[in-house]
Each structure stands twice: as structure tokens, then as C-alpha cells.
C-alpha positions as CSV (number, residue, x, y, z in Angstrom):
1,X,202.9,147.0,152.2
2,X,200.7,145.2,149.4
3,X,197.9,144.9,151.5
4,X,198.0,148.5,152.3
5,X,198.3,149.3,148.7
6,X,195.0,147.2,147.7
7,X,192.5,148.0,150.1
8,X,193.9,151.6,149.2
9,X,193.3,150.9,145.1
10,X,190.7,148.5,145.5
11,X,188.4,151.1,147.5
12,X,188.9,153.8,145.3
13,X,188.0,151.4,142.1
14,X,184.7,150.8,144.1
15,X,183.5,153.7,144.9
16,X,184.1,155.3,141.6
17,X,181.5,152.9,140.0
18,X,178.5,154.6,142.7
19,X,175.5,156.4,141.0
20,X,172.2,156.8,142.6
21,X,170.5,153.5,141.6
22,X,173.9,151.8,143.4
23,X,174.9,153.8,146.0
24,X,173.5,151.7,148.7
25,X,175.4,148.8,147.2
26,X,178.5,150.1,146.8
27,X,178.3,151.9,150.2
28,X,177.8,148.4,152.1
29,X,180.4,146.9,149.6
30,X,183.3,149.5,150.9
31,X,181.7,149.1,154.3
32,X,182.4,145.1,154.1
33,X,185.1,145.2,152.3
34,X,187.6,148.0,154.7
35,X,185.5,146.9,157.9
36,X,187.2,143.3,157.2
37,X,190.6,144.9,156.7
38,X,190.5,147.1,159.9
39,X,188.6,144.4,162.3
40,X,190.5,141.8,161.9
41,X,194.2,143.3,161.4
42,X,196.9,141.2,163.2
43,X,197.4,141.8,166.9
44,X,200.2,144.5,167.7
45,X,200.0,146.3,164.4
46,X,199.0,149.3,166.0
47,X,199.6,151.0,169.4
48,X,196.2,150.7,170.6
49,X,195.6,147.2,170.3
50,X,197.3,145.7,173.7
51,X,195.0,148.0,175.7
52,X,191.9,147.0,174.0
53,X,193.0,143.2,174.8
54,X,193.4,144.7,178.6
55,X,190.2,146.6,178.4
56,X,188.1,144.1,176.7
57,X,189.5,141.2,179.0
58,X,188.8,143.5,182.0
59,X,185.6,144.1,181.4
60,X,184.8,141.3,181.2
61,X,186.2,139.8,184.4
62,X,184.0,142.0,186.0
63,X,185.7,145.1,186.2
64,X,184.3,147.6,184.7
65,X,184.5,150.4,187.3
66,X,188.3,149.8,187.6
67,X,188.7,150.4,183.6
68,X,186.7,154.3,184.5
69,X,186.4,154.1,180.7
70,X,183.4,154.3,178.0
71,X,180.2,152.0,178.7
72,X,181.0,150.6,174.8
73,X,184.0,149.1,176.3
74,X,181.8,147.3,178.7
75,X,178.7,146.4,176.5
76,X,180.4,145.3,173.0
77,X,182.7,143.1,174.5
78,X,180.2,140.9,177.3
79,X,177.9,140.7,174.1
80,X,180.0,139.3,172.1
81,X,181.4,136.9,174.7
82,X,177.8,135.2,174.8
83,X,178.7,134.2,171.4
84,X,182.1,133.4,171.3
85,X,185.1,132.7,173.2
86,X,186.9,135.4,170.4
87,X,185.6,138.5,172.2
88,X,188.8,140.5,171.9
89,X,188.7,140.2,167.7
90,X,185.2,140.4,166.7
91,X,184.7,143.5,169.5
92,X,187.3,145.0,166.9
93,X,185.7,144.1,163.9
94,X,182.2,145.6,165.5
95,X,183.6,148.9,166.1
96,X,185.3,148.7,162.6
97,X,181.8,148.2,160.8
98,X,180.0,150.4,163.3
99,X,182.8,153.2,162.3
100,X,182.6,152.5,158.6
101,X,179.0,152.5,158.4
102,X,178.5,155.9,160.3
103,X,181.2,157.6,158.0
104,X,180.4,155.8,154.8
105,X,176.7,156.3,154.6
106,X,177.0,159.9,155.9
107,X,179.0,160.9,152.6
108,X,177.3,158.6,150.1
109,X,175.4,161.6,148.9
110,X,178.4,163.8,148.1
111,X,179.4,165.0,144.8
112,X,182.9,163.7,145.0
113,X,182.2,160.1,146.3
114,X,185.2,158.7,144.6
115,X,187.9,161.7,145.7
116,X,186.7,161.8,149.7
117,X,186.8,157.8,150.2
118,X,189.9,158.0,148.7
119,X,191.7,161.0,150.9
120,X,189.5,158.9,153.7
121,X,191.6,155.6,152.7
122,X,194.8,157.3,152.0
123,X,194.6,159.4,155.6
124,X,192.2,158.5,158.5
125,X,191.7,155.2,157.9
126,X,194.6,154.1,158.6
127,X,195.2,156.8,161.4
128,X,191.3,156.1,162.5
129,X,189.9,152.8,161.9
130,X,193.0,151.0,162.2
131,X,194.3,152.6,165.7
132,X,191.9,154.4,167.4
133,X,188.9,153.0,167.2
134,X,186.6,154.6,169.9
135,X,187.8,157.9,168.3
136,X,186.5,156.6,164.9
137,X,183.7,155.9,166.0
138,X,182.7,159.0,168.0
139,X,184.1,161.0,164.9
140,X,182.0,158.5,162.6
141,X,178.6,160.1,164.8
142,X,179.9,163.4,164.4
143,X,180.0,163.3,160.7
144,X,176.8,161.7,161.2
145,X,175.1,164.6,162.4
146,X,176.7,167.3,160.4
147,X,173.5,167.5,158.5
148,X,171.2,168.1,161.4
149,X,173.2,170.8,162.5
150,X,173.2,172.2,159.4
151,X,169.6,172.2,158.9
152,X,169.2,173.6,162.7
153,X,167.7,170.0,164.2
154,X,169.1,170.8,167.5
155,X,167.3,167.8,169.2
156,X,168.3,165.3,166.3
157,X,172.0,166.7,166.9
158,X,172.3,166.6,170.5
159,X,171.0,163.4,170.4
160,X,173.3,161.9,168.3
161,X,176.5,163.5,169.9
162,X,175.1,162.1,173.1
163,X,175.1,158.9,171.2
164,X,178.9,160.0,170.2
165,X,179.5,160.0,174.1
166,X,179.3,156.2,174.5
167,X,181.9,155.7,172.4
168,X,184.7,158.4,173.6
């Protein structure tokens, strides 16, 4: 439960010290710092993380149109096997940092920096970033691209929820 309880306290105290000369620091520092904590979480501490192992391994056997699943399960993990034999973990932590980075960045410019990482910590996270981590991601993109719809840049925002596609 400690662990839990600093990343939670510990990512709060962070993001409380972010003003505009910083905010790109202290973005990347909560990026590093909960990307570690999701990506490389021991094996079986959440529901999901058995049929990554089966996707990931799957894919990359060769069988890819058997999984009839998301191209990122297909691409992430063959990259990453070039480099290492550890496919299965560091394909984790690169849809932990590719998750993070998408939602971090796309709230560094809101008032209440401190308050939303902290109901993010204290809620999705955990439910997100931890479990479901094609869903982060894809939810990551749509955050993303809140502000293009917003400002009515229809061909930025389907773009990037196209990009979402890859991912769930």
C-alpha cells in the first residue's frame, strides 16, 4: 500500500511546484516519474497483464492476424524485440510513457494543474495506466485533441482520433 500512497503524495507535491517557466520540467518529471511506476509494475498485479504477455508473445511468433487485435499490439512489441529479449516489460513501460505524455502535456496549461493530476492519480491512473493500457492511451489522444475540436480544427481532430484508432 506504501507505494500506492507515494507515487500518490509524491505526484501531487510535484506538480504543485509548476509555473510557466517550469511547466515543461515538471511535466516530463511526473511523466518519468508515474510512467516508471505503471511500466514496470510486477506481473499479475492487474487483470490485463497475462493477456498482454499472450498478445505481445503472439505477435511476435508471427501471429498477428490470429490476435484480430490493434496494429500497436503488433508494432510496439517486434520493435522492442530488436532490442531486447524483455519485450513483454518494456512494451509496458512504452505505452505507460506514451499514455502519460499524451495526458500530462495536454493539461499542463490548466489552471488547476495541481488538483486534476491529483484526482488523475487518486482515480484513472490506477484504473487506466495501470490496467488498461490501450484504453489509456486512446483516451490519452482523445484528451489530446480536445482543443482542436474546440477551436473547430476538424482535420487536426480527425486526425488525431484516427491516430487514437491504433491504439483501441
Amino acid at each position: 500500500m506504501f507505494p500506492y500512497f507515494f507515487i500518490y503524495v509524491s505526484s501531487f507535491l510535484v506538480s504543485i511546484f509548476k509555473n510557466r517557466k517550469n511547466q515543461n520540467f515538471v511535466c516530463i518529471l511526473l511523466v518519468i516519474l508515474l510512467g516508471l511506476f505503471a511500466g514496470t509494475r510486477n506481473p499479475g498485479i492487474d487483470n490485463d497483464y497475462f493477456l498482454y504477455k499472450f498478445y505481445f508473445d503472439t505477435s511476435i511468433k508471427g501471429g498477428y492476424l490470429e490476435l484480430k487485435t490493434e496494429l500497436c499490439i503488433y508494432i510496439i512489441p517486434n520493435v522492442v524485440s530488436w532490442f531486447t529479449d524483455n519485450y513483454v516489460n518494456i512494451s509496458l513501460l512504452f505505452f505507460a510513457f506514451i499514455s502519460l505524455s499524451l495526458k500530462i502535456f495536454s493539461i499542463k496549461d490548466y489552471k488547476y494543474f495541481g488538483l486534476a493530476i491529483m484526482l488523475y492519480v487518486s482515480n484513472l491512473f490506477f484504473m487506466q495506466d495501470m490496467t488498461t493500457i490501450r484504453a489509456s492511451v486512446s483516451s490519452g489522444v482523445l484528451l489530446w485533441s480536445l482543443k482542436d475540436l474546440i477551436a473547430k480544427n476538424d482535420k487536426r481532430f480527425f486526425l488525431k482520433l484516427g491516430f487514437a484508432i491504433l491504439f483501441h
